[in-house]
Phi, psi and omega in degrees: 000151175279051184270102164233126184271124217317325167326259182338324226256286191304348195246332174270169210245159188293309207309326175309300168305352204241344163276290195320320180297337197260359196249011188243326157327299179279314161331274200304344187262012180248305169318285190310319204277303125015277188294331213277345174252025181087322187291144185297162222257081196265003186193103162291332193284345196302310178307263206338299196280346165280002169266311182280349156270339133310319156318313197259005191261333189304320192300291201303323174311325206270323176311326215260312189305326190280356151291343193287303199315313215271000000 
């Protein structure tokens, strides 16, 4: 699974977060594609923890532009 905690996250240099970010993307559009077509599921929790993480690397991005701004 794609479990990264915001320590890690915050610990990468941007190009690093704007790939990771683009490989957890397609990951999770490879799950949903998955379900969306009947085949079973082999880890259900997986969608789940590659949505809160993708999530939280987007927060941590904005946060970070928006210290750059003050």
């Amino acid at each position: 699974m794609a479990i990264l905690r915001s320590k890690q996250i915050r610990e990468m240099n941007p190009e690093e977060r704007r790939k990771k970010l683009s490989d957890l993307s397609l990951e999770l559009f490879k799950e949903m594609g998955n379900v969306k077509m009947g085949r079973p599921v082999k880890n259900p929790g997986k969608i789940k923890e590659l949505r809160r993480t993708i999530s939280r690397m987007i927060t941590i991005e904005k946060e970070l532009k928006k210290e750059v701004k003050k």
